[in-house]
Every structure is written in structure tokens, then in C-alpha cells.
MIMI-832480 format. One record per residue (C-alpha): x, y, z. Coordinates in steps of 0.001 Angstrom, whole numbers, padded with zeros to 6 digits, always signed. Layout:
residues N
XYZ ...
end
This chain:
residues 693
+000000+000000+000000 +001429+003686-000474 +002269+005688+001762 -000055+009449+001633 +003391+011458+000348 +004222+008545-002265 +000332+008503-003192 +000883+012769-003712 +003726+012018-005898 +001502+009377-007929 -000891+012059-008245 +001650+014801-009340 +002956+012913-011724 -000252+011921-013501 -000792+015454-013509 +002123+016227-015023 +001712+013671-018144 -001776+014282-018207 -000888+018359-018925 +002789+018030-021075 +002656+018905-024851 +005145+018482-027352 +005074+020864-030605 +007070+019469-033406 +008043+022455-035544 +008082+025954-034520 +006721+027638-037888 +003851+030113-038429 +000911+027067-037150 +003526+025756-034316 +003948+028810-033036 +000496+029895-032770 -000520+026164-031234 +002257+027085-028509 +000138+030377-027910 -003390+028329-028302 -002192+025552-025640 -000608+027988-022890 -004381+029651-022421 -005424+025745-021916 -002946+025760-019310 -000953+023283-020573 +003074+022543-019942 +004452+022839-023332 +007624+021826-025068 +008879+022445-028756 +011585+020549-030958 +012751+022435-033811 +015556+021836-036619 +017187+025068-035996 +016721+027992-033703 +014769+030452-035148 +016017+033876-035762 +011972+035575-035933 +008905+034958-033887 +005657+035097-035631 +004456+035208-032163 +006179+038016-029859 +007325+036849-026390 +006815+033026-027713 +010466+031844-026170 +008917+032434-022657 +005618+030509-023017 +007397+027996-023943 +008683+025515-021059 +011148+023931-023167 +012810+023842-026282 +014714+021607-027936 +017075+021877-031453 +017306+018904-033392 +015483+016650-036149 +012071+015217-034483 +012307+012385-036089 +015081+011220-033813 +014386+009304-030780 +017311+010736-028898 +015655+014526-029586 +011965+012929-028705 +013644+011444-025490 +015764+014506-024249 +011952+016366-024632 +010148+013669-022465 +008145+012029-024954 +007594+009351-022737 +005744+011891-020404 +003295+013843-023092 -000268+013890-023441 -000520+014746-027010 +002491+015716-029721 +001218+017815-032515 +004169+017942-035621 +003249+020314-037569 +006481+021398-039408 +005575+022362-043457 +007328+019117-044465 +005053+016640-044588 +007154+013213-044580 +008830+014618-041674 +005497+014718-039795 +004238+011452-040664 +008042+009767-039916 +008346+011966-036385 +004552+010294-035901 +005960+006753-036276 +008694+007361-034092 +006763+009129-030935 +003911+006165-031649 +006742+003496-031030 +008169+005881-027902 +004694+006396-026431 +002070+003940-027311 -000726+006143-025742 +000446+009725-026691 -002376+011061-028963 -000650+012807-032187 -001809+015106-034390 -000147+015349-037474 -000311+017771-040253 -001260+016325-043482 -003419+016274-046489 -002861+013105-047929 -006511+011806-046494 -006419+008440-047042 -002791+007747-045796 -004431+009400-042768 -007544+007154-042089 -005328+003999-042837 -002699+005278-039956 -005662+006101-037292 -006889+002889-037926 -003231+001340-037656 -001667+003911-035056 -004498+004532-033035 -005168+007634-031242 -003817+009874-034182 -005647+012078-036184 -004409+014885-039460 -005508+018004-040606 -004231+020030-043199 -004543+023742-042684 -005653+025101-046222 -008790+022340-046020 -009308+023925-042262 -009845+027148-043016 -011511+027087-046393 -014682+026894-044626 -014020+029676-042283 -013337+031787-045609 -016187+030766-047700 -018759+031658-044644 -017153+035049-044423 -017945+035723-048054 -021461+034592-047372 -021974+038051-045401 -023637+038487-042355 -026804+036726-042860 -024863+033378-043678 -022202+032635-041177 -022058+028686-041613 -023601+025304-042352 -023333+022097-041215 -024259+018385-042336 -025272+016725-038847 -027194+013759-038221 -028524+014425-042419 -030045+017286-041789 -028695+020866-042291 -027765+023264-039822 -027179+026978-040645 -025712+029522-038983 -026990+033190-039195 -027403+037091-038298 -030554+038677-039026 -031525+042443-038300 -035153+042751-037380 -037085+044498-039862 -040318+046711-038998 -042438+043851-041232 -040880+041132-039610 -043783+039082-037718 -042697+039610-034340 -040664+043204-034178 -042247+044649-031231 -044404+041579-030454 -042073+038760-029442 -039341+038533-026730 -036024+036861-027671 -036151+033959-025863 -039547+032860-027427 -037299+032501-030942 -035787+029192-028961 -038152+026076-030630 -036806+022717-031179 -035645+023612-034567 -033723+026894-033661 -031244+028509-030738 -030581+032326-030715 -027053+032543-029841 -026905+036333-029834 -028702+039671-029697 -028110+043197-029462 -030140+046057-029593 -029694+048609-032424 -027509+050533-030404 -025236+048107-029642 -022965+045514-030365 -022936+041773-030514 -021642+040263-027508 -018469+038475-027462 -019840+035190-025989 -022931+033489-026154 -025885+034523-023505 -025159+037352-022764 -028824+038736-023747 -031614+039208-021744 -034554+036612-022940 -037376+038838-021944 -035958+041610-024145 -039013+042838-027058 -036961+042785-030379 -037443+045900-031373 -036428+047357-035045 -032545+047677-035749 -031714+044902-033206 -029055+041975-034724 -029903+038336-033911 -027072+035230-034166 -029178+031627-034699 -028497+028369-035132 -031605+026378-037254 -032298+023383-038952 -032113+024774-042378 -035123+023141-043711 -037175+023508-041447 -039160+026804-041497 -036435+029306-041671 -036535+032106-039584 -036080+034611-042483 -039006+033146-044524 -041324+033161-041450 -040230+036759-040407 -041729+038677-043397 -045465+039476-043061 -047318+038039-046050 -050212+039868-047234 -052904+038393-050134 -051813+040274-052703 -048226+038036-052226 -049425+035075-051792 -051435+035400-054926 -048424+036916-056760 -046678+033677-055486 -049742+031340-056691 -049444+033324-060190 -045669+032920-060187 -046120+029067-060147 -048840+028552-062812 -046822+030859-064946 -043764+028564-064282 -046401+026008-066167 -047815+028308-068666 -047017+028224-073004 -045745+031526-072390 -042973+031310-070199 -042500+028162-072310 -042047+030297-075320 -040446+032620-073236 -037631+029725-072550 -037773+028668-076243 -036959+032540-077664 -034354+032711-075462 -032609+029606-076714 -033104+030390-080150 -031280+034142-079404 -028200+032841-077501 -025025+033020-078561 -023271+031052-080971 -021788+028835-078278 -025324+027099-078080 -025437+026127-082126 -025585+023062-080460 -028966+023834-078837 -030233+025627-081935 -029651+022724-084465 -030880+020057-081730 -034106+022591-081145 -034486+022516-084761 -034549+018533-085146 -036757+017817-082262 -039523+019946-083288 -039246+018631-086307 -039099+014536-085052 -042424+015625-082745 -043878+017226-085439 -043545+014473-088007 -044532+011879-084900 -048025+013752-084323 -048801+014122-088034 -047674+010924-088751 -050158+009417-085696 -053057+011058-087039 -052747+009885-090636 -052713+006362-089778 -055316+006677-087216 -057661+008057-089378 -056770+005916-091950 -057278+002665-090065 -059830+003068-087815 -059271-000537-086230 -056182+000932-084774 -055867+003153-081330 -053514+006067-080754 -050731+003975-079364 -050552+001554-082464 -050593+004624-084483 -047277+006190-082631 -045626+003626-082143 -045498+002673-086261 -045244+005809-086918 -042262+006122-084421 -040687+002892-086382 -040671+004746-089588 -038959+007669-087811 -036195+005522-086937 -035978+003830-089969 -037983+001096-090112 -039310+001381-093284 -038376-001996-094363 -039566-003329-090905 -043185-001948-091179 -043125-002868-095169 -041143-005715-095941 -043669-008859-096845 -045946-007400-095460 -049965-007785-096591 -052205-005316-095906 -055807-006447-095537 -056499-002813-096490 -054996-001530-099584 -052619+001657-098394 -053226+004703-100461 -050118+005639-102343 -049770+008994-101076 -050341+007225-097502 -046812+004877-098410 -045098+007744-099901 -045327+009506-096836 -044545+006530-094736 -041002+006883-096239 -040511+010333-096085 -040878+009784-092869 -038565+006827-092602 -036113+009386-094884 -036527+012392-092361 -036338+010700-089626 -033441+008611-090248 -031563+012192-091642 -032814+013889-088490 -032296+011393-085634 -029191+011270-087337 -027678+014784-086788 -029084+014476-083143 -027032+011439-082491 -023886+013301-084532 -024473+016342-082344 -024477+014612-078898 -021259+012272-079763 -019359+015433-080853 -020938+017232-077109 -019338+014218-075362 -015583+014128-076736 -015397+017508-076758 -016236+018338-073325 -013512+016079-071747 -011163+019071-073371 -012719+021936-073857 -013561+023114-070143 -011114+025974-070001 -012401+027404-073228 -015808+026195-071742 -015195+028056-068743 -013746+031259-070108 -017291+031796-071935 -019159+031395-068577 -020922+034691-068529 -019501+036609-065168 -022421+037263-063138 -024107+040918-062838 -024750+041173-058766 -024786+039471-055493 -022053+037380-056351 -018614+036841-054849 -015364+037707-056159 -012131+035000-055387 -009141+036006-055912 -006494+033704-056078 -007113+030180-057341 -004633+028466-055728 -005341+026151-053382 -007017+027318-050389 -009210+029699-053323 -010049+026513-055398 -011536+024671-051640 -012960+027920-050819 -015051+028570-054877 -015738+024748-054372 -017971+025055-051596 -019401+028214-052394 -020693+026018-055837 -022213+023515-053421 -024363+026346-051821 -025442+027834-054622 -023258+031098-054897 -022328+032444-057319 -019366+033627-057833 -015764+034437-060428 -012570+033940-060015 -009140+035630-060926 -006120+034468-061372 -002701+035540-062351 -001691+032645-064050 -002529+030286-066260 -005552+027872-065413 -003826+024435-064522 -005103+021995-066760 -006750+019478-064521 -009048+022616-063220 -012594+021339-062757 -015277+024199-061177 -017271+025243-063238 -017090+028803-063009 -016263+032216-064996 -012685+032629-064362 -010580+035941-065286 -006729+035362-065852 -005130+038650-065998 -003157+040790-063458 -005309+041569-060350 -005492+045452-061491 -007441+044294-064828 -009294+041936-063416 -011206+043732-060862 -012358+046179-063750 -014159+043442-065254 -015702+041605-062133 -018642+043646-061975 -017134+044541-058632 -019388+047408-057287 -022505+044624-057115 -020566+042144-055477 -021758+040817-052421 -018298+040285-051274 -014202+039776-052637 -012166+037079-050713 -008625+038002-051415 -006444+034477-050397 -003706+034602-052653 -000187+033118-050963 +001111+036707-050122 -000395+038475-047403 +001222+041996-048456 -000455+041658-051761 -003671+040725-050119 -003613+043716-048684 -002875+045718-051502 -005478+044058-053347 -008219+044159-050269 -007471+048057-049934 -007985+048436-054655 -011153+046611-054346 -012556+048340-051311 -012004+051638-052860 -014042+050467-055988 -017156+049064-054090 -016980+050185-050880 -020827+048538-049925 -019102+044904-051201 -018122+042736-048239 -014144+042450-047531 -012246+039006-046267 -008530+039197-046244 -006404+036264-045733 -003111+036407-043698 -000365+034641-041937 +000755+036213-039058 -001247+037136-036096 +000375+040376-035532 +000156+041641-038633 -004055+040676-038817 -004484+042547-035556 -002683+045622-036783 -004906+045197-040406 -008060+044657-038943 -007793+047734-036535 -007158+049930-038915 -009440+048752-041566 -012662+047826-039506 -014634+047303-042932 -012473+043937-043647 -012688+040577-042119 -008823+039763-041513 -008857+036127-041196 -004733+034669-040233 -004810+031468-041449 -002153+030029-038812 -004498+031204-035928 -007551+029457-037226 -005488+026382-037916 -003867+026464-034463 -007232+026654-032604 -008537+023018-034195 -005005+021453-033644 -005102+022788-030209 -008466+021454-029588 -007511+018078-030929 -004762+017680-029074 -007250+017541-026062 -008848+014333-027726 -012002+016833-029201 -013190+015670-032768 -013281+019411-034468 -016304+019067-037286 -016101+022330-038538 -015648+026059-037734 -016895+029245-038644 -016169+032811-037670 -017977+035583-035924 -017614+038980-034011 -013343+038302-034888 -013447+035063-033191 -012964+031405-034296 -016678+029412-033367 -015939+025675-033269 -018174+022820-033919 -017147+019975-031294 -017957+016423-030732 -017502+015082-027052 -018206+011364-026188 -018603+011707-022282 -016255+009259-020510 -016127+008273-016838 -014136+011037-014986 -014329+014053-017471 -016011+017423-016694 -019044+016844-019081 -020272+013495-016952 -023227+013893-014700 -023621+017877-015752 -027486+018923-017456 -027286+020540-021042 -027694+023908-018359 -024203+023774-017027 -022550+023257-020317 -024754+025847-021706 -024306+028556-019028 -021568+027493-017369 -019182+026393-020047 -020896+029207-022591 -020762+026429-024725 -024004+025857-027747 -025430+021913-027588 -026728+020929-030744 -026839+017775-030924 -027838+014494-028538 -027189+011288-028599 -027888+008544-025796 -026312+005912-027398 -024851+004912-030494 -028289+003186-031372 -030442+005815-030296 -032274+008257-032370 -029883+011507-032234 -031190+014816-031520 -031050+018442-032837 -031506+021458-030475 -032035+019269-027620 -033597+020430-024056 -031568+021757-021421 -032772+019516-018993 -031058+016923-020165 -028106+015229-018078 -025231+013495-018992 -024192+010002-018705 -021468+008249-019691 -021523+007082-023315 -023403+009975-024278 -022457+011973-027702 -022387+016040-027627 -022099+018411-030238 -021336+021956-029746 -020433+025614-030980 -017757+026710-028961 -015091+029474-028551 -011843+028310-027414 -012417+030188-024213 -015049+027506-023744 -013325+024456-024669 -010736+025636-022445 -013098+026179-019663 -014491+023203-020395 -010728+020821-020742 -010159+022580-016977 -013948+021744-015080 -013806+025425-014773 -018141+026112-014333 -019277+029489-014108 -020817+030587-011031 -024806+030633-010167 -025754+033231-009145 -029583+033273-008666 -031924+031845-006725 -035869+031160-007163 -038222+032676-004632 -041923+030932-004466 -044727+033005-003078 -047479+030752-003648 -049314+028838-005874 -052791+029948-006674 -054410+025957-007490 -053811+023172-005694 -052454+021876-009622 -049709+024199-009355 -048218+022921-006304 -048250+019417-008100 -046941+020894-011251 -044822+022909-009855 -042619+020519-007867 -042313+018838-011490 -041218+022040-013292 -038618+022421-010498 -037388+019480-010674 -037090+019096-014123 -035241+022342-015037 -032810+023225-011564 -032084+019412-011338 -032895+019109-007851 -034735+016089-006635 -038721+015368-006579 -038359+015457-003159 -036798+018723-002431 -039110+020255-004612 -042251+019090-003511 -041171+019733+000061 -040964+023681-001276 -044096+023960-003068 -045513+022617+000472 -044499+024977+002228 -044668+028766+000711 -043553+030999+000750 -040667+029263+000154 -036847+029240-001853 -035284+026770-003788 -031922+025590-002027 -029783+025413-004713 -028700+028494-006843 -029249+028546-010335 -027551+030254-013876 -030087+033533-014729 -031233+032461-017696 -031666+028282-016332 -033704+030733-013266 -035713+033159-015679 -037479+029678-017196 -037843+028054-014494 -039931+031311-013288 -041468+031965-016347 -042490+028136-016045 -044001+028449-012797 -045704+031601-013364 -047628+029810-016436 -049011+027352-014115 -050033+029944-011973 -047082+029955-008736 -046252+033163-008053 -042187+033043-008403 -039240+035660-008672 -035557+035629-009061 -033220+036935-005818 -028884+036792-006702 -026852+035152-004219 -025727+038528-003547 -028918+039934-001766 -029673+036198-000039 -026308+036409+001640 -026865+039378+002832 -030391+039164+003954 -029086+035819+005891 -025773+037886+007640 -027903+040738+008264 -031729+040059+009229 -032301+043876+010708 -032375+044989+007168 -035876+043002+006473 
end
């Protein structure tokens, strides 16, 4: 048995392991993941090949605890920097093969050392989690591509999400004076099962820097900014918020049967017919079919009304022979109990002539279509008309641009993009693209309708440049500039408030940081200048999230659940209640800062403040339902609760977070039990000093 002081050493040195990281390469991401895991906390050592001469990061020598210079993929260097005694070891030089080779070596040092490894070769990295166990790869540019394209969405798209198959959408709305519940509707009752508000602020001000902080019995008034989080389709907030009168619902009922009406079909047809000459294709194949249809219905009637004995389908279906040359078919030997007019046979193969010539040049025209799209796209793409307004504007089609005008496709945006150089040949998207020198190429962009320009080319100086050309020329388009160093984005993004300065090596840093904690990072987005983080937690015996309610990780942590799962064969759920608790087993996902997945790493609740003060309950059903409402929402036991409602005026015993007290009050009040909030504040006082009552 230990002794108590060998039994503290046990527990220091668990401690110890459980809170020592090792950084593998001390670029532009290593650096800021040193930064990223010293506000978790952590102990934190780095190994790099040589010392470096400039910090990305000022002051970065004296967060760290230790560093050592040498090649990482030596076990001598891994030894002298306790590898044996890390948590996690994230190697993230820019090399690649060094990562994955400093990976095999720390895995064969430390079998139970998580690492996370920069990469972007994605199937070498599912084969090594599954072989390696406890690793997991990111690559930075496929990181922050998302963060990019949300920013370009503007403020009323800040992010989706593909969770348990349905869609999840994050967005900021300003209340309009139409909208259905301006004046009307307090913010909390915008909370259904399909949608959390995640921030508000009133005209006058600004959007808080962490989630909560609004007041739910706030009236939205005109002006006022709301963040949400919805299931995208399910009645959107921003089609629900307009007021809809008759006169636009019957505009909408006309705009449908017109969809269905010869008109617009003729409307369709014109414009065909009056494209350019890149669609000869669709003129000459316009041309044939009518004339194939036309043949097919004259050609139906004729022998209908010449043979009586036959119905419509008999009649189209020999006439459709003919077409495709089946004169010899229909013909051939054949005895005709009724002799066939000659005109009647005549025009059975001028048919069988027209259609073969016809079907013909249709077949000709959609071989020729098929080889020559396989090389033709950038020519293809070049005649892609650029559109007019509301689009966005990428420049730089390198990689992180390509990611970033990929997923704006898959959302339906559109967009152009400009390049300097030449497009490389194996360049799929299909999307206008301008290759000329930046200055050019914003002239013809149709810039001053855009609805925003991401400029993400490799050098941050010229993004600059470019951001500050493109803002002078449509100052109301939205602004995202990419960077690499965080400095130099601070300094940018004070200056120029109008831009969204996004540094690509702090966004990174922030999911490798996270993962180095064991959190699965699903996707991030960005708002009010900080990273938002999607985050999957499987609660395990003896971490922070076991035996907590969806309140404490709500309030506590300032943490968003959106997502609940019991087990892994139960029915997961979107926007789930509250109320719920924890087990073991259980599956989380949330939006969180890294403030709150720091809190969260350390146990590190927030304080209740607030307590609930019955008066009295005005039915005898209230006291009944009452004690259930309680108990349900503070977490508290049936017993403790129904022992209150017995005995009013009464308070409940345990404090609660405001907004976990303001339902549980509004609750009560609905069934008619008079309640009220107190803070600790004026309960502790009232109990030290009873003269003042």
C-alpha cells in the first residue's frame, strides 16, 4: 500500500503527463498552437531543426517551457523532450514526410500519446488512425476554407453544417419593422426545437463576445441583430419573419402557374433560339426535335384516321418505327388487308427518310458534345458569362481559393474567379474565371454589385494591396482578407474595420489545439473576430461533461449543444432540451469558442448566481406541477421540490444560472405559482444581516 506522500507524488505525476505537450516544428501554425495551448494551461515543449532567428508570435520563447534543437524524427531529440511523459504531440512542421516519420517514431516511444499530425494526404491518414491509433491529421488550407467561404457569405450566412442528415445553418438577421414579431415577441420565445438564438443586441449596440449574454425577456425591437443556429429546412426564420399579405401570396400562386404556362415556355424557347453562338448546339438540336415531334403527331393522325381498327398507341408507335428507320420493318412482306393509299406509303417513307436524316444529326451532335467536353472546359469556362450582382469575387485560385469557390458552388453562390496565371489543366469548377493581373481583373468583375471579394492569394502583403484596390471600388461589397501572421491581422483589422482579416495560422492552431485535447473538431466558422468551433464530445467516466445537465454546459461552459445522442443506437437529436443530463456514453455536439473548450478541458463552471423565490401557488395543480417544473429544469430532486411547493412561501436551495432561473420562473408563473428571481448577492446578505428586512 502507499504511503499518503508517495500517493501525492503518484498524483503529481499523472498530472504532469496528463498536462505536457510536445510541438514538433516551430513555424507560423507551431507557433500559434504554442500560444493556443498555454491559455489551456498546458506545460508545453517544442523541438525544432534550428533555432529560429523571428517569432511570428512576440514573447513566444517564454511561453514555452522547453525547447529543444534537433530533427524530431530522432528518438534521442523525442527522449531529451520527455516524450515518454506527453499527453498529445502535434508535428506540424511544413514538411510533410517529416510529420508522418516523427509520428511513427513518438507512436513506437509512447504507445498512448495522442498525435496530431499535419497532413493532407486523407487516405494515408484514415489507414494510420486505424493502424496507429489515437492519431488524427488536418491540413490547414482544407481547415480554413470553410471559415473563408462563410465570411464571403456576409452576415446573414455565417455557416452550415451536415449533422445527423439534416442541415444546420448559422446566421445574423436584423429585425425588420415587417418582420412578424418586431415589437411583439421577446427573444427567448425565438428558442423552438428547430432553432437557438445565440446572440442579440439592440440597435444601439454591439454583438456580444460570448454566447448569452442577452436578456430573454428583451421585445426585439427594429434595428436589433440576432445570431441563430436552425435546422435549415425547417421553417427558416427569415421566410417566417416577413409578413405576407394576399396580394403576395397570390403573386406567389401566379408565379407558379406561370412557371407552367405556353408563355414562359415560349419565353424559354426565344431565349434559346437568341443565344449566342456557343449554343449552335442547342439551336440545331431545337431545330430537329420539333421537327421529329412534329412528323410523330402528323404521322399518328394519318394512320389513325386511316385505319380506324387501330388506337392512338398503335398509331405512334409505327409511326415512331418509320422515324427511326424502319421502313423496311413496317413494309417488308408485309400484306395489308387494307390496300394503303399511295400517297399514304409515300409519306410513310418520307418519314422513314426524315427521320433517319434527323435522328441522325441528333445522335452526330451529342457524340461530338461528349468528346469535346472532356477538353474543352477551359475554353468552356472562359465563356461562362460573369455574373451581374450578389455574387462573390475569389481572388487567387490556388489552393485554399479553389476549396474555398468549391464550396461556395455547393451552396449555390455564385461567384468568379481571378487568377494571375494560367488555369492548370486538370481545373474542374465550373465557373467564370478571369486570368489577368489583379489590377485588370477587378475592372471586369462587376465589382461594385458584389456581395463580397475574398482576397487568399499566398502573399499576405499583396492581399492587402489588393483588399485596400477593391474596397475603394465598391466600398458597400463585403471584404475578407487572408493572412499569416497574427500580428500583422491585428494591426490590419484595426485599422481597416470594414475587412474581415482572417490569419490562417491562428484558425489552424485553434482546431489542432483542440484536438490535441482528444475533441473531434467538425467544422468552424467565424464571428464577431473570433474562431466558433463545432465539437464532438463522447462523455467518458471522470471528465467534466459526466453527470452535468445541457444547463451547465450551456451557461456554465458558454458552450451551444446541438446535438444528442444517448447511445450509439439511439435516435440523435437536434436542439435538444436543457434539462437533459449526462451520462457516460453519451455523444455532444457543440459551438464553442476556445475560451469555452478551455473552460471546459479545466472543469472550470461558471458561477450561479440566482436563486428562485416561491410566493405561492394559486391551485392546488400548481403545487403538483410545480414541484415537477422544479425538478425538471434546476435538477434538484422530486423530493426537495415538492417539500418547497408545500411549504410557501418558500426558496429553492440550490442556486441557479439567470437564464436556467428566468425559465424556471417563467415556467411556474404559467401554471399559476407566483415566483421571482433573488442573486446570491442579496440572499447572503439578507441571511448575515436580518435587521435589514
Amino acid at each position: 500500500m502507499l504511503s499518503s506522500e508517495n500517493t501525492h507524488q503518484s498524483i503529481n505525476s499523472t498530472e504532469t503527463k496528463l498536462n505536457r505537450f510536445l510541438v514538433c516544428g516551430l513555424g507560423s501554425l507551431g507557433q500559434h498552437c504554442v500560444v493556443v495551448l498555454k491559455e489551456y494551461g498546458a506545460t508545453v515543449s517544442a523541438i525544432d531543426l534550428v533555432q529560429p532567428k523571428n517569432w511570428d508570435v512576440s514573447n513566444l520563447e517564454n511561453l514555452l517551457d522547453d525547447l529543444f534543437i534537433g530533427d524530431c524524427r530522432q528518438a534521442n531529440i523525442l527522449e531529451q523532450a520527455h516524450i515518454r511523459q506527453c499527453r498529445t504531440v502535434l508535428l506540424v512542421t511544413s514538411d510533410e514526410r517529416v510529420n508522418i516519420e516523427a509520428a511513427f517514431a513518438a507512436r513506437l516511444l509512447n504507445p498512448q500519446a495522442r498525435l496530431v499530425v499535419r497532413s493532407e494526404k486523407q487516405n494515408l491518414n484514415q489507414l494510420l488512425s486505424e493502424n496507429l491509433g489515437n492519431f488524427i491529421a488536418f491540413e490547414p488550407n482544407q481547415l480554413t476554407a470553410s471559415a473563408f467561404t462563410f465570411a464571403a457569405l456576409g452576415n446573414e450566412n455565417l455557416g452550415y453544417f451536415n449533422l445527423a442528415g439534416r442541415k444546420l445553418r448559422v446566421a445574423k438577421h436584423q429585425v425588420q419593422p415587417n418582420d412578424l414579431w418586431c415589437n411583439k415577441w421577446q427573444v427567448h420565445q425565438l428558442n423552438t426545437s428547430f432553432r437557438r438564438i445565440l446572440s442579440h443586441a439592440s440597435n444601439s449596440s454591439e454583438l456580444p463576445n460570448q454566447f448569452y449574454e442577452w436578456e430573454p425577456e428583451t421585445v426585439l425591437r427594429s434595428g436589433d441583430a440576432i445570431v441563430y443556429i436552425e435546422i435549415a429546412d425547417l421553417f427558416p426564420l427569415t421566410q417566417r419573419a416577413a409578413t405576407k399579405t394576399k396580394s403576395e401570396t397570390r403573386r406567389f400562386w401566379q408565379k407558379i402557374f406561370l412557371g407552367m404556362s405556353w408563355n414562359h415556355l415560349k419565353q424559354k424557347l426565344t431565349q434559346l433560339w437568341q443565344s449566342g453562338d456557343g449554343d449552335r448546339f442547342v439551336r440545331v438540336a431545337m431545330i430537329c426535335g420539333i421537327t421529329v415531334i412534329f412528323l410523330s403527331f402528323w404521322g399518328t393522325i394519318l394512320y389513325r384516321w386511316h385505319y380506324p381498327g387501330i388506337n392512338i398507341a398503335e398509331a405512334f408507335y409505327a409511326t415512331a418505327v418509320l422515324l427511326l428507320g424502319g421502313y423496311g420493318d413496317v413494309f417488308g412482306g408485309v400484306e395489308f388487308e387494307q390496300q394503303m393509299p399511295g400517297w399514304l406509303r409515300l409519306f410513310s417513307l418520307g418519314l422513314t427518310l426524315a427521320g433517319t436524316a434527323f435522328v441522325g444529326v441528333l445522335y452526330a451532335l451529342l457524340t461530338d458534345k461528349l468528346l469535346s467536353s472532356r477538353f474543352q472546359f477551359f475554353f468552356t469556362s472562359s465563356r461562362i458569362s460573369i455574373p451581374q450582382q450578389d455574387h462573390v469575387v475569389v481572388i487567387g485560385l490556388n489552393r485554399v481559393g479553389r476549396q474555398v469557390a468549391k464550396l461556395l458552388l455547393e451552396l449555390k453562390q455564385p461567384l468568379v474567379g481571378i487568377t494571375s496565371t494560367a488555369v492548370e489543366p486538370n481545373f474542374s469548377l465550373q465557373l467564370p474565371v478571369i486570368v489577368d493581373n489583379f489590377t485588370n481583373a477587378l475592372a471586369s468583375a462587376n465589382l461594385t454589385d458584389a456581395k463580397s471579394v475574398v482576397v487568399i492569394t499566398d502573399d499576405e502583403m499583396e492581399n492587402l494591396e489588393i483588399g485596400l484596390m477593391a474596397h475603394s471600388q465598391a466600398p458597400n461589397s463585403g471584404l475578407v482578407i487572408r493572412t499569416y501572421n497574427r500580428q500583422f491581422s491585428d494591426k490590419v483589422a484595426q485599422l481597416f474595420a470594414y475587412a474581415q482579416v482572417l490569419c490562417t495560422s491562428a484558425l489552424s492552431a485553434e482546431v489542432f489545439a483542440a484536438a490535441a485535447f482528444g475533441e473531434n473538431i467538425l467544422g468552424l466558422f467565424h464571428l464577431n473576430n473570433q474562431t466558433i468551433q463545432v465539437v464532438e464530445y463522447m462523455v467518458e467516466d471522470g471528465d467534466t461533461l459526466n453527470g452535468l445537465m445541457l444547463y451547465d454546459i450551456a451557461y456554465g461552459y458558454g458552450a451551444v449543444p446541438i446535438l444528442y445522442q444517448k447511445t450509439s443506437q439511439s435516435p440523435a437529436k437536434l436542439m435538444p432540451a436543457y434539462e437533459t443530463r449526462l451520462a457516460v456514453g453519451d455523444r455532444m455536439i457543440v459551438l464553442a469558442t476556445s475560451n469555452s473548450l478551455q473552460r471546459i478541458e479545466r472543469g472550470e463552471l461558471s458561477p450561479r448566481n440566482w436563486y428562485v423565490q416561491v410566493e405561492k401557488a394559486l391551485t392546488s395543480d400548481a403545487i403538483f406541477d410545480g414541484a415537477n417544473e422544479i425538478s425538471i429544469i434546476s435538477g434538484c430532486s422530486i423530493g426537495t421540490a415538492r417539500d418547497l411547493m408545500r411549504n410557501l412561501p418558500g426558496q429553492l436551495p440550490q442556486p441557479l444560472y439567470k437564464q436556467q432561473a428566468q425559465r424556471l420562473v417563467f415556467k411556474l408563473n404559467k401554471l399559476r405559482a407566483i415566483a421571482h428571481l433573488l442573486p446570491v448577492d442579496s440572499c447572503t446578505e439578507n441571511i448575515s444581516h436580518p435587521s435589514v428586512n
